[in-house]
C-alpha positions in Angstrom: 285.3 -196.5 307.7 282.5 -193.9 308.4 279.6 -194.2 306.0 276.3 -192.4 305.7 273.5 -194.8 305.2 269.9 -195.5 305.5 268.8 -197.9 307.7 268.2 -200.2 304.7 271.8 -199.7 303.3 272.7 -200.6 307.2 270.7 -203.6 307.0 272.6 -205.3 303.7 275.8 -203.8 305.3 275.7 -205.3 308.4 274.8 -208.8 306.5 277.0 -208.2 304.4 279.8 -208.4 307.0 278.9 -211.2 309.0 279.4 -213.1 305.4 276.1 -213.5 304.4 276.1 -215.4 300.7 272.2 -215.1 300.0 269.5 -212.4 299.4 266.0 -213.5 298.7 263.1 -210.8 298.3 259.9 -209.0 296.9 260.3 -205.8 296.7 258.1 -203.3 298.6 258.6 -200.1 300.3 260.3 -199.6 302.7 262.4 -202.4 302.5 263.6 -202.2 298.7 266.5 -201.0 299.0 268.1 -203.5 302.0 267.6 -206.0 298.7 269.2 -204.1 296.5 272.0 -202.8 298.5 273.1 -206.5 299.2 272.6 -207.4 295.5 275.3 -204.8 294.6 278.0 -206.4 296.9 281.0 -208.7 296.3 280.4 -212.5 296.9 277.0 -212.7 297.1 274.0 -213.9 295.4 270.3 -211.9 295.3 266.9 -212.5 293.5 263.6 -210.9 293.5 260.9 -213.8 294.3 257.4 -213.8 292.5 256.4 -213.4 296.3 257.6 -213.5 300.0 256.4 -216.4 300.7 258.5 -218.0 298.0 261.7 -215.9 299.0 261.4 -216.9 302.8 261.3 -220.2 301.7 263.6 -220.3 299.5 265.6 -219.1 302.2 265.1 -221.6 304.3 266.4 -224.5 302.2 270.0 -222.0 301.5 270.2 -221.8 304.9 269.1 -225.3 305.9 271.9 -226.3 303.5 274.5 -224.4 305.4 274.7 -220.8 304.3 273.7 -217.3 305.8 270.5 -215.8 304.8 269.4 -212.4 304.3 265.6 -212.5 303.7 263.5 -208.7 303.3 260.5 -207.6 303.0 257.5 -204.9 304.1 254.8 -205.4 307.0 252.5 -206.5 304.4 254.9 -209.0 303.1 255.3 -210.8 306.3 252.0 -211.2 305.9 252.5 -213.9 302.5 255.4 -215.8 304.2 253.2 -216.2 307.6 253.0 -219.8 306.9 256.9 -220.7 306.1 257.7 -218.4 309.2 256.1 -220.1 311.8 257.3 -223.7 310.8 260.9 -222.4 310.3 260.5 -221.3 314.4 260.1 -225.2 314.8 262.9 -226.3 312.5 265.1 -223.7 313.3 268.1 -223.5 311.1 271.5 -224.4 310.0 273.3 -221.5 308.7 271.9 -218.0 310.1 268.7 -216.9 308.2 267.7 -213.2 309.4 264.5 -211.9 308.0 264.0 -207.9 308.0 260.0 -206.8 308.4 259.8 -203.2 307.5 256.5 -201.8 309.0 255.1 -198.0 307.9 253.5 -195.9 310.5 251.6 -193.3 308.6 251.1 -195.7 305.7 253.2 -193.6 303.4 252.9 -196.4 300.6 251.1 -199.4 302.3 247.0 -200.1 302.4 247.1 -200.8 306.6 249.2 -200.3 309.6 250.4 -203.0 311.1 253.2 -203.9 314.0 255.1 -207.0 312.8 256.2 -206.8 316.2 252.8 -209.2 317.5 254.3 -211.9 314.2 257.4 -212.4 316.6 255.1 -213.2 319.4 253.1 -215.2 317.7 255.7 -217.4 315.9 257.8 -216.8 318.8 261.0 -215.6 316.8 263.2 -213.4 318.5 263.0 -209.6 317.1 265.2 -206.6 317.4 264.6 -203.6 316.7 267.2 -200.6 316.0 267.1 -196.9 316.6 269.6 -195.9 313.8 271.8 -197.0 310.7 274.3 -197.9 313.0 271.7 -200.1 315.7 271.1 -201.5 312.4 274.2 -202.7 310.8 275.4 -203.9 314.3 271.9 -205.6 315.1 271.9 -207.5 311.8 275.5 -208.4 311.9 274.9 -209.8 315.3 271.4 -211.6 314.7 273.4 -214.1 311.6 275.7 -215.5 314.6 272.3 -215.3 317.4 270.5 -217.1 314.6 272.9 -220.1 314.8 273.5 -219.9 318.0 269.9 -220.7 319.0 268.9 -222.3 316.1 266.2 -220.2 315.2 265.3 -217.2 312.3 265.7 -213.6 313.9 263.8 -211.1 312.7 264.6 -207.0 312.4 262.0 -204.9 312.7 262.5 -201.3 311.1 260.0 -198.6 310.6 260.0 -196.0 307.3 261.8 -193.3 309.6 264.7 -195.8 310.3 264.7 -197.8 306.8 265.2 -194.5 305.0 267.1 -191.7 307.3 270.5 -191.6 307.1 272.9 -191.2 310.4 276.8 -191.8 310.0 278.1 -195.3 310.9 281.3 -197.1 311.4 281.0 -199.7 308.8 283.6 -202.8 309.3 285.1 -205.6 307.1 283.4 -209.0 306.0 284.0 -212.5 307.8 283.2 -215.7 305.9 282.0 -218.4 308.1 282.7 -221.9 306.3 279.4 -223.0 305.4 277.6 -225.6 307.7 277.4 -229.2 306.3 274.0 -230.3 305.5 272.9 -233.8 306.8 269.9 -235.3 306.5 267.7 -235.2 309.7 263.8 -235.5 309.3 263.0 -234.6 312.8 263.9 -231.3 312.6 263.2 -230.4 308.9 260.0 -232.6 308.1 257.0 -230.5 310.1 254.8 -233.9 310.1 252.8 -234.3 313.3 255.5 -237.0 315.1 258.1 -234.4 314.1 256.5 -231.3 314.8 255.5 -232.2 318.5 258.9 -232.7 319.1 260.1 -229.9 317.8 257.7 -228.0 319.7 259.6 -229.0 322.5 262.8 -227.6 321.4 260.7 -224.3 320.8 259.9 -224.3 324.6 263.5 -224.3 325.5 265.1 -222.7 323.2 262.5 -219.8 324.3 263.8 -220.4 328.3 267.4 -219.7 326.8 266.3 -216.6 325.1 264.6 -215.1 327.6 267.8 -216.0 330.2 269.9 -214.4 327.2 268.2 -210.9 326.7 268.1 -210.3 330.3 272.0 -209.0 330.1 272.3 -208.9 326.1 274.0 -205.5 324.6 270.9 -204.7 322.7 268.5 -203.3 325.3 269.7 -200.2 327.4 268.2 -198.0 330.4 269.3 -194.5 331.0 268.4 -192.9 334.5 268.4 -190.0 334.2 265.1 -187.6 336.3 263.3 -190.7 338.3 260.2 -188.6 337.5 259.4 -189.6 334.1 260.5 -192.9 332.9 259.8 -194.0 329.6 260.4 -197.2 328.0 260.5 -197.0 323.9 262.5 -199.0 320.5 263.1 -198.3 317.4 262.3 -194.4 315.5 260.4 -193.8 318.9 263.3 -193.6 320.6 264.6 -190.5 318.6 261.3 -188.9 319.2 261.7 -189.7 323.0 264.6 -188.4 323.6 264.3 -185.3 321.6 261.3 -184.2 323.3 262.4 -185.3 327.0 266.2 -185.1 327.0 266.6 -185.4 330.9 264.1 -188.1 331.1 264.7 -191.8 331.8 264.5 -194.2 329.1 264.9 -197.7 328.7 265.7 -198.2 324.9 264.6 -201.9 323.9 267.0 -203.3 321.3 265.0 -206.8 321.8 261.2 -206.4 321.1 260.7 -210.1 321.2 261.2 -211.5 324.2 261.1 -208.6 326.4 263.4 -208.6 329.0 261.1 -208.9 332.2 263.6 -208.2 335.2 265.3 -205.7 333.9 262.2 -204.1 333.0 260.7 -204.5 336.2 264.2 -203.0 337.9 263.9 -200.0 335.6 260.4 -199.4 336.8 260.9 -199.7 340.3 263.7 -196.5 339.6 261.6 -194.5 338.5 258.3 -192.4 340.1 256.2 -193.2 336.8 256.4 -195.3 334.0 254.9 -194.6 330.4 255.2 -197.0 327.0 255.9 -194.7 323.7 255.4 -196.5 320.3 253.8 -195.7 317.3 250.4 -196.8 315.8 250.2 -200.0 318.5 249.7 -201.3 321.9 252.3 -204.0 321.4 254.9 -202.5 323.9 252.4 -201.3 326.3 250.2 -204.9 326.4 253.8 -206.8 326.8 255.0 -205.0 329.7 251.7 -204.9 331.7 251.7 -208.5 330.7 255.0 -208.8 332.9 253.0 -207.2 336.2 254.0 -203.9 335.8 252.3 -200.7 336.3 252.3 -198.7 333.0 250.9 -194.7 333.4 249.1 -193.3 330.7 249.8 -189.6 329.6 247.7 -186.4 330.0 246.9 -186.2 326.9 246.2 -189.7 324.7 248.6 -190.4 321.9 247.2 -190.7 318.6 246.2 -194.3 318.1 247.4 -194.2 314.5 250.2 -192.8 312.5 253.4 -191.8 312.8 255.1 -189.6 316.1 257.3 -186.4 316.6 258.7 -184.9 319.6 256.1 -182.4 319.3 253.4 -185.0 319.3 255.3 -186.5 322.6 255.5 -182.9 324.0 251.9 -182.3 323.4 250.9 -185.7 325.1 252.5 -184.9 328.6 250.9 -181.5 328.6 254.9 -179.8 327.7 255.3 -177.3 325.7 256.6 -178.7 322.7 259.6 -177.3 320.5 258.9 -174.9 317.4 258.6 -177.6 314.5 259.9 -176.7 310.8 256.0 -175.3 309.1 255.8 -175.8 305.2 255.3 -172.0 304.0 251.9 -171.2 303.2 250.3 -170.7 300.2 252.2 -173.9 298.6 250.4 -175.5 295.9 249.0 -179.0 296.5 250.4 -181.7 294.7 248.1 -184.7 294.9 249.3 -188.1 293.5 248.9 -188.7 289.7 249.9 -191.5 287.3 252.2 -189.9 285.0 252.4 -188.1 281.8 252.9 -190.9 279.2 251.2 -193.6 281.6 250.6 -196.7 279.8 247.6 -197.0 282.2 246.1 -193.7 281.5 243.7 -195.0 278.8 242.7 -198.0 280.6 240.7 -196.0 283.4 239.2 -193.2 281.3 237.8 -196.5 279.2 236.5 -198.3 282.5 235.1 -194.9 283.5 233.6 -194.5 280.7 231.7 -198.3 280.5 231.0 -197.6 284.1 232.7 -201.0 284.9 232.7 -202.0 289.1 236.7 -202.2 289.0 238.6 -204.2 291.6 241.6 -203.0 292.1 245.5 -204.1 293.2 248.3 -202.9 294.5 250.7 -200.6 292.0 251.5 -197.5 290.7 248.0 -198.3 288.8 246.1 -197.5 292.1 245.8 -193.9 291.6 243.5 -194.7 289.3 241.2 -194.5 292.0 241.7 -190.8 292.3 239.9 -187.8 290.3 239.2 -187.2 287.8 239.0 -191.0 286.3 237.9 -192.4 290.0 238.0 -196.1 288.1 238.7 -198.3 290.9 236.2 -199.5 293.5 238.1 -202.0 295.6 241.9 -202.0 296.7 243.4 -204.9 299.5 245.5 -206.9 299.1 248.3 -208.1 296.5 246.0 -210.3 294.1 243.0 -209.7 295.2 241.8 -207.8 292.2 240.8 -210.8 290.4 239.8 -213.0 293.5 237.3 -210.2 294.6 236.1 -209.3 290.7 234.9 -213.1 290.9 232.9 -212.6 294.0 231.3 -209.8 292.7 230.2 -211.6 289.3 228.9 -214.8 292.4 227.2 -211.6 293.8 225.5 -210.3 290.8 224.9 -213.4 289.0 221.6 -213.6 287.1 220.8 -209.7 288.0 219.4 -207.8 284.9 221.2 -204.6 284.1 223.9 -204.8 286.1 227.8 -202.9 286.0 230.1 -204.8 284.4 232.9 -206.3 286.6 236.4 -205.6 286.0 239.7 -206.8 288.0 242.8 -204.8 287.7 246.5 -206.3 288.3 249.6 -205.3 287.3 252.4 -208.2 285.3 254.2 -208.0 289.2 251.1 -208.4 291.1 250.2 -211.0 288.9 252.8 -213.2 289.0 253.0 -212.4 293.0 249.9 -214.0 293.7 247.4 -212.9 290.6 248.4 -216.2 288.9 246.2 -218.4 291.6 243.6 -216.2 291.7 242.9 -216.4 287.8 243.4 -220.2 288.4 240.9 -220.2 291.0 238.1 -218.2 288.2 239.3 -220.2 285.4 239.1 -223.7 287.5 235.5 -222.8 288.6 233.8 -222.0 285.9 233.8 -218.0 286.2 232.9 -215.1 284.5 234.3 -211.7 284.2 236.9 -210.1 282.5 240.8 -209.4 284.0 242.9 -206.4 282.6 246.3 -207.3 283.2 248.2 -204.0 283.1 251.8 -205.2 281.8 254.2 -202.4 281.8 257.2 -204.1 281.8 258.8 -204.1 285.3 258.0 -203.1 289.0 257.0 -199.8 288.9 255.7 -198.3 292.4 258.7 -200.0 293.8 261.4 -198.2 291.5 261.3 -200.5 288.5 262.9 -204.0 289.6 262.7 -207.1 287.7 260.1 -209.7 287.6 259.4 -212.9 285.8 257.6 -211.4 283.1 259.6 -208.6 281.6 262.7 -211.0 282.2 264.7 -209.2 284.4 266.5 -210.8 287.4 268.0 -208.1 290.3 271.7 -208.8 289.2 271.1 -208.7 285.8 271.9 -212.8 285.4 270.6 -214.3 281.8 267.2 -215.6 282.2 264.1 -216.2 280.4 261.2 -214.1 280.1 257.9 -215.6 280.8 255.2 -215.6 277.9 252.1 -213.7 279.8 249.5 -214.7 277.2 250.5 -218.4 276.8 250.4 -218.4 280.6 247.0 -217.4 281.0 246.0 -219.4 278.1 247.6 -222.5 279.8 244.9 -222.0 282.5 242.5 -223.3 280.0 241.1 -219.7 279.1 240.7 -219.4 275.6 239.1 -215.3 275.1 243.2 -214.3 275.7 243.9 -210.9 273.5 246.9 -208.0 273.8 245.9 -204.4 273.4 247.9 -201.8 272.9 247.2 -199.6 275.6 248.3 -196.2 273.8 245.8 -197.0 271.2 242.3 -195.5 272.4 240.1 -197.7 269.7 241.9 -200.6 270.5 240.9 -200.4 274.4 237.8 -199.2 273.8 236.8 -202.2 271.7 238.5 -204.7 273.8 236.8 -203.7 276.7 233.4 -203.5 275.3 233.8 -206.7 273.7 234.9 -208.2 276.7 232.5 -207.6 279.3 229.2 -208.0 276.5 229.8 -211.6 276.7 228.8 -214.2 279.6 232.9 -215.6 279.5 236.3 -215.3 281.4 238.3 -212.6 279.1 241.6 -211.5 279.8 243.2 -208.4 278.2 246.6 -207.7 278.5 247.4 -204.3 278.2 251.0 -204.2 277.3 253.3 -201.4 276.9 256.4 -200.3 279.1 256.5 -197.7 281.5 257.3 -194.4 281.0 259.8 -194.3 283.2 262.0 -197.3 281.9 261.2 -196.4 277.9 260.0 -192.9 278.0 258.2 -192.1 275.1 259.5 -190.4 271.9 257.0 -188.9 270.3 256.8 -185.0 269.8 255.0 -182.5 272.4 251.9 -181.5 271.7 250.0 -177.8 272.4 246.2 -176.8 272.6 245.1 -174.2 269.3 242.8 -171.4 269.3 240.0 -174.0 268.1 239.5 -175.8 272.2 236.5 -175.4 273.0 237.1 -175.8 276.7 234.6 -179.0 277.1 237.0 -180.5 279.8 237.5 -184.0 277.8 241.3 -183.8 277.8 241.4 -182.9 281.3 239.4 -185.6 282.8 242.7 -188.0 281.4 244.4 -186.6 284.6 247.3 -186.3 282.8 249.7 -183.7 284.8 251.0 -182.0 281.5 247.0 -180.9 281.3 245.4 -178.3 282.9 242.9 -175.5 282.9 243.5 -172.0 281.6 241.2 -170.2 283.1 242.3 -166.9 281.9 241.8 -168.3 278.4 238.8 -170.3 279.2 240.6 -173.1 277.2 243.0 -176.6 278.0 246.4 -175.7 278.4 249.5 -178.4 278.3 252.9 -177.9 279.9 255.5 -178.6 276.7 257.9 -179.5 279.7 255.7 -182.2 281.1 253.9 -183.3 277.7 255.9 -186.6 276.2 254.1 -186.6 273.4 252.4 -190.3 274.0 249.1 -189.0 272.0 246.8 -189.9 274.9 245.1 -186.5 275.0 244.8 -186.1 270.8 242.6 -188.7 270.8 240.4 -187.5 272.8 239.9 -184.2 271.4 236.9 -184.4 268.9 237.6 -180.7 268.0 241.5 -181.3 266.8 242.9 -178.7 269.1 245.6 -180.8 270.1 248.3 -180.4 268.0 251.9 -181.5 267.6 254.5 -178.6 267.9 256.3 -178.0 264.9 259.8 -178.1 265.8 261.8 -175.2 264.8 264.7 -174.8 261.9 267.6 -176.2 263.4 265.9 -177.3 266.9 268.1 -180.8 267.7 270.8 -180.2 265.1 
């Protein structure tokens, strides 16, 4: 059957077929929806994890009891799961476990670049890496039955251009492999020291076999085409390649990890001049000069960061480049907001307002940081907020006059890795007071479940955890929930919180717009606004400025009547519209 899909739909396709049973994940783009795809399939079983770290391993023990494995996550989340991900390249595996790291040149929704590529080297896990939907069903089908086969994890690297284009793709039928018997063997699953030595050895030979194995494996492909210009490339960059030099030669690696060094060194030796094309890294380009091989560098210098186009390639090499698609001008910008209705909203203005030092997380509640409530100082890394809002009150302990200190997580982030951190403050003594901002689900991710709002990816009964008694469990006893709608209510917590020399959590608690969307009635700015600018500074994107008028102006379309911005107003020129006779009947 022919199927459009993204590369992520690919991804829980092709695992799909090769009778994969088990999904574990965290979700973060642009690897979502390879989770959630597989979820939605006959005969399987999914979860989002508090973490990736805890999916991986959960992972492993499915797969070390005999199953197949699909495990996903982003660039950042291979990060978390470094630690399981080494030691499962020693243990190796029992049924296939294949682990998708979704990197994002540009950073279109991550805090850093990074090539996940250098993890497979490291941990010395073998990597492919396809150049469309249908490189990536085929890829990931294959890697289930390479796992086994060389009893180790495979990883598949995608990039945001592959994980979310769609290309046409032959889609198949599923086999179900009988499940591998589990026995009991502490060399290879205990990683003690008198184990793990000797399973270092097996490392060192399995390596041998995979380097003899991706010397003639399907997945890496050269095309001579001019000897003048050959270019070796994976992955997005291969599109790019290939639309910019069409009659060039290429060598399209389908294995990033290991690198197959003869027939790399055969495809140089064809051609007059060899160049290495990959986005945002030198990984490519330090492996294959690492194998002896002369590597030209263009003209021009490719941008060290960010994502490629043809035109970009063009440009490098001194070519003309083809006429690119140009946005027309005069389009209005459209700079990232929270939106209208934003359970968050009133928390920032309030922190503004106290001229807290905020530590920030990773959420939809980071563009916070932008104008006009600029309320968050720090962003970097998932639970970090409350880790680094404790080293600032170490920092400023004892100093007269100082900011208050404020960390920032949302009820995901927290339970992803906010939950040690406050342990950590709460076990040594600290100070400071932690907003948690509990909307009710996932939100920069597309609203997923997580074990505070109750909900698992397949929609299984569960429970919902208690956030407050879980704080309070820490031993923190200044635990309070504030409506976060309710601009008294924050105001007071906040004040009260950060006057005193104690840990305080607030929990902020109110779902997102976009899962309950409020119901309250659109509101319209009177002939009494005095155009003082306090309803604006919310950032609310139902709010702007007349300036014809010289006075606020809200968008009826937009507004969803949450009542942020009436109370505010200390004039009463917001004002509910008064529906009119027989609106809604």
């Amino acid at each position: 059957m022919t199927e459009l899909l993204s590369g992520n739909e690919a991804i829980a396709q092709g695992a799909w077929e090769a009778g994969a049973t088990i999904g574990v994940a965290y979700p973060g783009t642009p690897s979502t929806e390879a989770m959630e795809s597989f979820a939605s399939k006959e005969g399987v079983y999914a979860e989002w994890c508090p973490n990736e770290k805890v999916a991986l391993e959960v992972g492993i023990g499915a797969c070390a009891g005999g199953l197949r494995v699909l495990a996903t996550m982003k660039h950042v989340g291979v990060n978390v799961a470094a630690d399981p991900l080494f030691t499962a390249s020693y243990t190796g595996v029992n049924g296939g476990l294949v682990i998708l790291a979704a990197d994002d040149p540009g950073m279109h929704s991550s805090q850093n670049e990074q090539d996940s590529r250098f993890y497979a080297l490291a941990a010395r896990i073998p990597m492919m890496e396809p150049a469309d939907s249908q490189e990536a069903l085929a890829f990931t089908r294959d890697a289930f039955g390479l796992s086994e086969r060389f009893d180790v994890p495979f990883m598949v690297r995608s990039t945001v251009r592959i994980s979310h284009a769609k290309t046409l793709v032959e889609t198949g039928g599923r086999v179900e492999p009988a499940p591998k018997d589990y026995a009991t063997d502490p060399a290879k699953w205990v990683m003690m020291p008198v184990f793990a030595k000797l399973r270092r050895e097996v490392q060192d030979m399995r390596v041998a076999s995979l380097q003899e194995w991706v010397e003639s494996c399907p997945y890496n492909e050269a095309f001579l085409r001019d000897p003048a210009r050959g270019i070796v490339c994976a992955g997005a960059s291969y599109q790019h390649v290939v639309e910019a030099f069409p009659d060039a030669s290429v060598f399209k690696l389908g294995v990033a990890w290991p690198l197959p060094a003869a027939a790399l060194k055969r495809f140089a030796d064809a051609v007059e001049a060899l160049y290495v094309i990959e986005e945002a890294s030198d990984y490519l380009s330090s492996q294959v000069k690492a194998l002896g091989i002369a590597v030209s560098e263009p003209p021009n210098q490719l941008p060290p960061a960010g994502e490629l186009t043809p035109q970009i390639i063009c440009q490098a090499f001194g070519a003309a480049p083809a006429q690119a698609l140009e946005a027309p001008a005069g389009l209005p910008t459209r700079p990232p907001a929270l939106c209208p209705g934003c359970p968050h909203r009133l928390v920032f203005k309030e922190l503004a307002r106290i001229k807290a030092i905020v530590a920030g997380d990773i959420g939809c509640y980071t563009l916070g940081a932008f104008p006009p409530l600029s309320a968050m100082d720090t962003c970097v890394d998932m639970g970090a907020s409350i880790s680094m809002a404790h080293g600032f009150e170490l920092a400023f302990a004892g100093t007269p006059g100082r900011r208050p200190v404020v960390g920032v997580i949302g009820d995901s982030t927290f339970a992803h890795s906010g939950l040690s951190s406050l342990m950590n403050t709460a076990y040594n003594q600290g100070t400071g007071t932690v907003a948690i901002l509990d909307n009710r689900t996932t939100a920069m991710t597309g609203r997923q479940g997580n074990p505070f709002n109750g909900e698992t990816l397949q929609g299984r009964p569960t429970r919902e955890l208690d956030l407050e008694a879980v704080v309070g469990a820490l031993g923190i006893a200044d635990v309070h929930t504030v409506d976060p709608f309710d601009m008294r209510a924050v105001r007071t917590s906040l004040k009260e919180a950060v006057a005193h020399d104690a840990l305080s959590v607030l929990i902020f608690k109110a779902p997102c717009v976009l899962v309950e969307k409020a119901q309250g009635t659109p509101v319209h700015v009177d002939g009494s606004c005095t155009d003082c600018g306090v309803c604006t500074s919310l950032g609310c994107p139902a709010i702007s400025r007349d300036e014809q008028a010289g006075q606020a102006r809200i968008d009826r379309g937009l507004c969803v009547g949450c009542g942020q911005c009436e109370q505010y107003c200390a004039f009463s020129a917001i004002q509910k519209d008064v529906e009119e006779e027989g609106e809604g009947a």
